[in-house]
C-alpha positions in Angstrom: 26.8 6.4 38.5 22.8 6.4 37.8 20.6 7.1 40.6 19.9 4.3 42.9 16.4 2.5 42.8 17.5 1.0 46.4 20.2 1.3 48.4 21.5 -1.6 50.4 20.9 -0.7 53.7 17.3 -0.1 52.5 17.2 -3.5 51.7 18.7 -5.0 54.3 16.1 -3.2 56.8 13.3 -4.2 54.3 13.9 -7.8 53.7 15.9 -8.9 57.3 18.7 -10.6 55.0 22.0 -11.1 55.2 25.0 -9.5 52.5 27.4 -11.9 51.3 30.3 -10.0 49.2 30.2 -5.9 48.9 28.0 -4.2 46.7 29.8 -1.7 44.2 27.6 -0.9 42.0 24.3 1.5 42.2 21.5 -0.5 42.5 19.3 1.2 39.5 16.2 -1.5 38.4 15.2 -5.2 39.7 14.3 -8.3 37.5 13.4 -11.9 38.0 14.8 -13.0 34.1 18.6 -13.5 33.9 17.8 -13.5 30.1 17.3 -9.1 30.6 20.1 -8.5 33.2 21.1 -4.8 33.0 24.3 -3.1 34.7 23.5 -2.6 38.3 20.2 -4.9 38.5 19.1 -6.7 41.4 18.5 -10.3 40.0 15.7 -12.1 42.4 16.3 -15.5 42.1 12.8 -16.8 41.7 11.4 -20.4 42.1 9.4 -21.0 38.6 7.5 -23.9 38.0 9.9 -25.2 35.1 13.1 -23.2 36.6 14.8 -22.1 39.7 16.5 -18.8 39.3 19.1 -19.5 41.7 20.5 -21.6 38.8 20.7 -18.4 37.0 22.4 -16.2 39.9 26.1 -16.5 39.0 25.7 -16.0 35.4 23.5 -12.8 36.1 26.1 -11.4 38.7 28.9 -12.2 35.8 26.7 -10.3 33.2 26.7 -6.7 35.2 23.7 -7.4 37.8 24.8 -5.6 41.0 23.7 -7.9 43.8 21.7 -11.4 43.9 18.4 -12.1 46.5 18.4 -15.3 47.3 17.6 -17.9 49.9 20.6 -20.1 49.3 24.2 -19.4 48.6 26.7 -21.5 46.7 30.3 -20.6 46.1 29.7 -20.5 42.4 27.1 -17.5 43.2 29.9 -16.0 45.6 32.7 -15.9 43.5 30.6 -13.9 40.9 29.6 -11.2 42.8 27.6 -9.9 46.0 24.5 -11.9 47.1 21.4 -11.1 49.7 20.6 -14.4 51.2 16.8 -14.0 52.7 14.7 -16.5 54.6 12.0 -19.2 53.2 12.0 -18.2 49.2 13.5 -14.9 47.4 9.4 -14.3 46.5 9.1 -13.4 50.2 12.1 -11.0 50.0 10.7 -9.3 46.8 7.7 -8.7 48.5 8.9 -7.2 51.5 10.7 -5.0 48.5 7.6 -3.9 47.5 5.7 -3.2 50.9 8.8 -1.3 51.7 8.7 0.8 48.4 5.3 1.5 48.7 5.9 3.0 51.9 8.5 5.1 51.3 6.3 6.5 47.8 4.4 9.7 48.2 2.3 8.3 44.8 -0.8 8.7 43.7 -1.2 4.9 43.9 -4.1 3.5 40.9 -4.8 -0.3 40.6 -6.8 -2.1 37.9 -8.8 -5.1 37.9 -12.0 -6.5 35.7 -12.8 -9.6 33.6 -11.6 -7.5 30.1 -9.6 -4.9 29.7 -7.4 -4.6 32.7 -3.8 -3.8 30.7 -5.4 -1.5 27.9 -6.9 0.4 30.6 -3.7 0.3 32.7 -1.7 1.3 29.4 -3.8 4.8 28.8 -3.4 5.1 32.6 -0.2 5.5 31.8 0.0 7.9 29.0 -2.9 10.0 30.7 -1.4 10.4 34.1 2.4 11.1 32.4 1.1 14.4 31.4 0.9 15.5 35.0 4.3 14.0 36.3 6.6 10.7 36.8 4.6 7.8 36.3 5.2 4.3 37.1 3.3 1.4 36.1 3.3 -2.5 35.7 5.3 -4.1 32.3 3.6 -6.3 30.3 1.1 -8.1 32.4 2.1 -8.4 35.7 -0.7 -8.7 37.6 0.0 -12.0 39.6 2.0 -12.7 43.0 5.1 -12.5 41.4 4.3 -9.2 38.9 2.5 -7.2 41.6 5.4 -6.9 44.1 7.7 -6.5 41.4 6.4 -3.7 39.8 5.9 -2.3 43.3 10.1 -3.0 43.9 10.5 -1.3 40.6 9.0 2.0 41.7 11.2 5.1 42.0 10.6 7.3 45.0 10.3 9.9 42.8 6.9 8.6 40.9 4.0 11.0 41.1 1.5 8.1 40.4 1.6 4.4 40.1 -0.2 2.7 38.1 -0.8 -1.5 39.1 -2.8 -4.0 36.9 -4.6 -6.9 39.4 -5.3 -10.4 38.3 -6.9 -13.4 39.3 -8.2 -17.2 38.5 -9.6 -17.5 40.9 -11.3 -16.5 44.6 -8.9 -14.8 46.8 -6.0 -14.3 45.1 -6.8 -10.1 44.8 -7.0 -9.9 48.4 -3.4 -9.9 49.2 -2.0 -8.4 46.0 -4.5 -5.1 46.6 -3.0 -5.1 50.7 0.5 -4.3 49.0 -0.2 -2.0 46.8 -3.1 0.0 48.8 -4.5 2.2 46.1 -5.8 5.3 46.3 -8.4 4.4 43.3 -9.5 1.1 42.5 -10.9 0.7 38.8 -13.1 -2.6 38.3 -13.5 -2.0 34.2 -16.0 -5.0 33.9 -17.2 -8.4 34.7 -17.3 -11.1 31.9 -16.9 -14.9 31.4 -13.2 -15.1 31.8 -11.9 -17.9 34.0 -15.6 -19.0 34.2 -14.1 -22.4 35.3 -12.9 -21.6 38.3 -16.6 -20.2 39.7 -19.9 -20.9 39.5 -21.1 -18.2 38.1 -20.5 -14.7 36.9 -21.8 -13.6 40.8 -18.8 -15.2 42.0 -16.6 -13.5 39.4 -18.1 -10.4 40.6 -17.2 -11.0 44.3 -13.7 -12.2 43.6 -13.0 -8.9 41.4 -14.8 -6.9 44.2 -12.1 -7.8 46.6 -9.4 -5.2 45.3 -12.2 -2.2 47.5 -10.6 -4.1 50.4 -7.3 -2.2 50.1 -8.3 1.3 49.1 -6.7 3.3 51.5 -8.9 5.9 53.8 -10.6 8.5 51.5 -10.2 6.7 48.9 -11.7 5.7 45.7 -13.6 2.8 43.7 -13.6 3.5 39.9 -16.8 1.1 38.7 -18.2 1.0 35.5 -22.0 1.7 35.4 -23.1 -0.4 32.2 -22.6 -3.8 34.2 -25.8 -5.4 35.6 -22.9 -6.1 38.6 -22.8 -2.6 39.1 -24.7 -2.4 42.3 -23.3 -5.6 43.5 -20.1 -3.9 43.3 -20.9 -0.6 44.8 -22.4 -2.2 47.6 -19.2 -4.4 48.0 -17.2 -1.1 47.9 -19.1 0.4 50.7 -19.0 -3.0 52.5 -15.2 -2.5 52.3 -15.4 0.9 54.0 -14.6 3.1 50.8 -16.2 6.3 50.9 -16.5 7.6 47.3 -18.0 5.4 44.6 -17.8 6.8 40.7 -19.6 5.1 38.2 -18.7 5.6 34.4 -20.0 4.7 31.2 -23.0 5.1 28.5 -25.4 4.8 31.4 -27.5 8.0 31.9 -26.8 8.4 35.6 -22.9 8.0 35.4 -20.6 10.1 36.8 -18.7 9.8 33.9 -20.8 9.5 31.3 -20.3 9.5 27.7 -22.3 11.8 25.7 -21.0 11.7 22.1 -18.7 8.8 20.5 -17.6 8.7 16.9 -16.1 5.1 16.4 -13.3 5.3 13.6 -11.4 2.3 12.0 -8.2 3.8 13.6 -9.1 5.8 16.7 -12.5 7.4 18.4 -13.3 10.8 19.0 -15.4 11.4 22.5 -17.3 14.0 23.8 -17.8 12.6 27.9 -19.5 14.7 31.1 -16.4 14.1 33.8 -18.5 14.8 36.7 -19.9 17.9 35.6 -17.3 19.1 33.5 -17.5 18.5 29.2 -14.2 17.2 28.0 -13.7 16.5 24.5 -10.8 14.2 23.0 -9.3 12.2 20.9 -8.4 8.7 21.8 -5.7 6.8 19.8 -7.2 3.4 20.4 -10.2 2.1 18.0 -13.4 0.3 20.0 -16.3 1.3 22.0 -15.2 -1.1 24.3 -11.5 1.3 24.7 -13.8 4.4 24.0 -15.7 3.5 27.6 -12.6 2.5 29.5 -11.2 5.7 29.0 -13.8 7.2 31.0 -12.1 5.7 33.7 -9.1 7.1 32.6 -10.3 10.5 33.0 -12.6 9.8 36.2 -8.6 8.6 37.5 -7.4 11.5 36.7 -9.5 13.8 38.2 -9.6 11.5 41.4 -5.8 11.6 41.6 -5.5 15.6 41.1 -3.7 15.4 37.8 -4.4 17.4 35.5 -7.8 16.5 33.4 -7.3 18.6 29.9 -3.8 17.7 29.6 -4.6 13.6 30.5 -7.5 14.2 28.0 -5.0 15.6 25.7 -2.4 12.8 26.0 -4.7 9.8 25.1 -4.4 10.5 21.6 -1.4 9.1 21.8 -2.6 6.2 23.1 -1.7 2.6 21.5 -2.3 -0.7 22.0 -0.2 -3.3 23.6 1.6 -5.9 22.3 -1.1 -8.8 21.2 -4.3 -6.5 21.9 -4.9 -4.7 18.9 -1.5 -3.8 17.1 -2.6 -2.6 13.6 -0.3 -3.4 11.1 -0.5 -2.9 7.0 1.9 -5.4 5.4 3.0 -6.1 1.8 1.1 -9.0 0.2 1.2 -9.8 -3.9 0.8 -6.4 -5.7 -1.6 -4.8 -2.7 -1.8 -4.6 1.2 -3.4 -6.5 4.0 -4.0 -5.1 7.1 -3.0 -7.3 10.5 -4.9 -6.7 13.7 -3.1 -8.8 16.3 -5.7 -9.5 19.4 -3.5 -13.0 20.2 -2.5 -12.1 23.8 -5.9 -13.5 25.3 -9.4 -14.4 24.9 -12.8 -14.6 26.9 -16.3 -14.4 24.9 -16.1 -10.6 26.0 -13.0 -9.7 24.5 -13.3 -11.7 21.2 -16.7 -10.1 20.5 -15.0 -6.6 21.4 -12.2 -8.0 19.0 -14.4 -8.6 15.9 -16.0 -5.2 16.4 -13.1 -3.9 15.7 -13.0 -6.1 12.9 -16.3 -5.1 12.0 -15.4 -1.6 11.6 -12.8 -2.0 9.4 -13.0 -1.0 5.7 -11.5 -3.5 3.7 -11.2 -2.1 0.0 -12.9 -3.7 -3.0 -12.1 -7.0 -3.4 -11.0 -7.8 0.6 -12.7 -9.6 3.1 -13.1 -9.4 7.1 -11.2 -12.9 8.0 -11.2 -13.8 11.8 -9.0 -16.6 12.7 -9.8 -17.8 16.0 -8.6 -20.1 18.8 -10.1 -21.7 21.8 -10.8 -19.4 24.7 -10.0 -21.8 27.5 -10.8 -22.0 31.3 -14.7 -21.3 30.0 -15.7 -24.5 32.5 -18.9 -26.9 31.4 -20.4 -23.8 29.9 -17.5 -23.6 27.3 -19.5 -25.3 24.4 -22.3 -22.9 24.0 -20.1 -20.1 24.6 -17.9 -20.6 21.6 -20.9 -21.1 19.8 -22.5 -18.0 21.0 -19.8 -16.2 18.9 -21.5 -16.6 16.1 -23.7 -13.7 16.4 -21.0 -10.6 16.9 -19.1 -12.9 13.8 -22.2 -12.2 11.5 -22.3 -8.4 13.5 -19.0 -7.5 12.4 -20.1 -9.5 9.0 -17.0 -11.4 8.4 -16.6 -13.0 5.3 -14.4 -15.9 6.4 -13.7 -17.8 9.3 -10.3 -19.2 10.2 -10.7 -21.7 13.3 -8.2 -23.7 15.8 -9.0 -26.1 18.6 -12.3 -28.3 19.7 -13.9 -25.7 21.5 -13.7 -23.6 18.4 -15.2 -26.4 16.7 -19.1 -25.1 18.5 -18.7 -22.3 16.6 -17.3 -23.6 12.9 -19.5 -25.9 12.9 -22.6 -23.0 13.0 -20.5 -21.4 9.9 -22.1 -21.3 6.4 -20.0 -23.1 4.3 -19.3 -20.2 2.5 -17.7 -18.8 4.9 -15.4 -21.4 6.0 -11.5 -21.0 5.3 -10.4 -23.7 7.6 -10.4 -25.6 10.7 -8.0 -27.6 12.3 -7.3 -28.9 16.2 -4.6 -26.3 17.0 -3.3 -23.2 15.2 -0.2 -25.0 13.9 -2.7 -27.1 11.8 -3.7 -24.4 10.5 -0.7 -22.1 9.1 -0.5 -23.3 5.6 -4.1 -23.3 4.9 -4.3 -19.5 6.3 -1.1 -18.2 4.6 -2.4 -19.6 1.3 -6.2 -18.2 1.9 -5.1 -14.8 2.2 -4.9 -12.0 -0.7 -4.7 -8.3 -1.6 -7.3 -6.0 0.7 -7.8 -8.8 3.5 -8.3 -7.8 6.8 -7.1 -10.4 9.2 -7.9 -10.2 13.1 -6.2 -13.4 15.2 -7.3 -14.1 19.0 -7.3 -17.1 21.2 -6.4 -17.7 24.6 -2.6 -18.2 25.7 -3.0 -21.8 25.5 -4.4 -21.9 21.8 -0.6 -20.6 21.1 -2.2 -17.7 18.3 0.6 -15.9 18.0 2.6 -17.7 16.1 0.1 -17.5 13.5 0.8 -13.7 13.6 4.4 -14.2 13.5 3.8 -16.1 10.2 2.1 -13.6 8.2 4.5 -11.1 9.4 7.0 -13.4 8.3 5.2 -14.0 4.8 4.4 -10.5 4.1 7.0 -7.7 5.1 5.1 -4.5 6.7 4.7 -1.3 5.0 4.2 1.0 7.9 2.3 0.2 11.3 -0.7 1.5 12.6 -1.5 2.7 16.1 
């Protein structure tokens, strides 16, 4: 029998509820989709905005999950297998799962917040901190109030460190995310105009993002980058907050963490960084300036948390990037190659401008062209017009040769475009597919970004499906 993530008696002291049925099998992960049910899951039957997961509970008991949380019970559910029935909503049971699990950890707890960045950071968190021992951290994106206490009920008792990625749209909601997982370093990577909408300004971005100092635990640390003007509106909101050790990094001469040397390669970057007071020099398996400065952080982290610094230096040339943010991949297309950089996950003027750099440094061979085929970063607010607009200048930086565009906010910024450089617009990436699959050839290097919304991936998944890989890139 695998080893038990929770026991029932744990949870019946964490969460108050009540056990319908007998649980018989060891209760090894938890999950919230019925789609993923493994042997021994707990399956929290979630209320989604297009689906109640209670519908869901029987079928996941049927398909090998060991016990259901729930706030209602039905016979159906009953004759399947052994339910938890909690008060109010099975959200409030998964995060007493969570407060309960991150009481019982003896973790090196890190969480990660800022306006770009947040899961690429999180992700060489990861790889960094698994040199020194068992380390947990969030899947995917789960930053929000359902993905924060369910990467916290995920956590084994036996992680060394935990690793938690902090969202937000808007004011308030990082406040009671942070009071779960109480970190013992709080990383704020940047501040940029992502969900501009929702605030009035980037000051107000700032102060929402500042709230995660409020639940560093005593001695413990805020992580802020030192290139931001908002720097010392953050440090001041970290001491405000009662946290007593503030460590700037980045290219700024009076960081803590400061980068001294940086060779940016199409594939990878190769860093020479002061790590307050100590020269380390690595290899980092991720290409940007943008991930080059972030893994200062990484290493400030790491030192903060008592790993081990050579070896977390060591392990981020292994680094790669996550699904949608970067994944390099060289695929077959008439009798030569075009290399795919997938950056569909999400989009703010930030990131797209970090995206095109790395477009920007790539080398397409004679005959290629840098093509950038770009949706509308949304929740921009009434400043969304001259902001799409605005990304004509890191476009002619990274000197792209052709411009690909979907939506009308994109439309600010194709309509800016030479002619010459025009492949093709359209109101939404669908509208664009047969144009873009027809436009490309031999030596192209094609980066796609957008926002969620703007639906970009698909677009990836049809030049994939157009043009079988050859080997991917990391």
């Amino acid at each position: 029998m695998a080893e038990a993530l929770w026991t029932i008696d744990e949870l019946l002291a964490a969460t108050g509820g009540r056990l319908h049925g007998s649980v018989t099998k060891s209760l090894t992960a938890v999950t919230i989709d019925s789609r993923a049910v493994g042997q021994g899951d707990i399956f929290v039957a979630i209320k989604g905005e297009k689906h109640d997961g209670h519908d869901f509970v029987a079928s996941a008991l049927k398909a090998g999950a060991g016990l259901g949380l729930v706030s209602r019970v039905t016979p159906e559910m009953l004759a399947a297998g052994p339910v938890l029935e909690v008060e109010d909503d099975p959200l409030r049971g998964l995060e007493a799962m969570g407060l309960a699990a991150r009481a019982r950890s003896e973790a090196q707890i890190v969480a990660v917040t800022g306006s770009v960045g947040k899961t690429s950071t999180k992700e060489m968190l990861r790889t960094a901190l698994s040199a020194s021992g068992e380390t947990h951290a969030s899947a995917a994106s789960f930053n929000n109030h359902w993905g924060v206490p369910l990467t916290l009920a995920r956590m084994p008792r036996s992680a060394a460190f935990g690793v938690f990625e902090i969202g937000m749209n808007h004011t308030g909601e990082i406040t009671p995310l942070v009071s779960m997982v109480r970190p013992h370093v709080a990383i704020i990577t940047t501040i940029a105009a992502s969900h501009l909408g929702n605030f009035a300004s980037l000051d107000e971005i700032a102060d929402a993002k500042a709230e995660i100092f409020s639940g560093i635990v005593p001695l413990g640390s805020a992580v802020i980058s030192r290139d931001t003007p908002y720097f010392e509106r953050l440090a001041a909101a970290a001491w405000a907050a009662g946290v007593r050790s503030v460590v700037s990094f980045g290219k700024h001469p009076n960081a803590d963490v400061r980068m001294e040397r940086v060779a940016l390669l199409p594939d990878c970057c190769c860093i020479t960084a002061d790590v307050m007071g100590e020269t380390v020099t690595y290899r980092l398996g991720l290409p940007g300036e943008h991930m080059a400065v972030n893994s200062l952080a990484v290493l400030a982290t790491a030192k903060l948390t008592g790993a081990d610094l050579a070896r977390a230096a060591l392990a981020l040339a292994k680094a790669a990037p996550a699904k949608g943010r970067g994944v390099r991949e060289r695929l077959s297309i008439g009798d030569g190659e075009l290399l795919l950089i997938d950056e569909s996950y999400n989009a703010n003027p930030a990131s797209v401008a970090a995206a095109l750099g790395l477009l920007g440094a790539a080398q397409p061979p004679r005959g290629g062209r840098r093509i950038a085929v770009l949706g509308d970063m949304l929740e921009l607010g009434e400043h969304s017009p001259e902001l799409h607009a605005g990304l004509l200048e890191p476009m002619d930086a990274a000197k792209v040769d052709v411009l690909y565009a979907a939506g009308p906010l994109m439309a600010n910024l194709w309509s800016r475009v030479a002619e010459s450089r025009r492949g093709a617009y359209a109101e939404n990436s669908e509208g664009l597919r047969e144009q873009l699959l027809k436009g490309l050839r031999p030596g192209d290097v094609v980066m796609i970004k957008g926002s969620l919304g703007s639906r970009m991936g698909p677009l990836v998944e049809a030049i994939r499906a157009a043009h079988p890989p050859l080997a991917k890139e990391t």
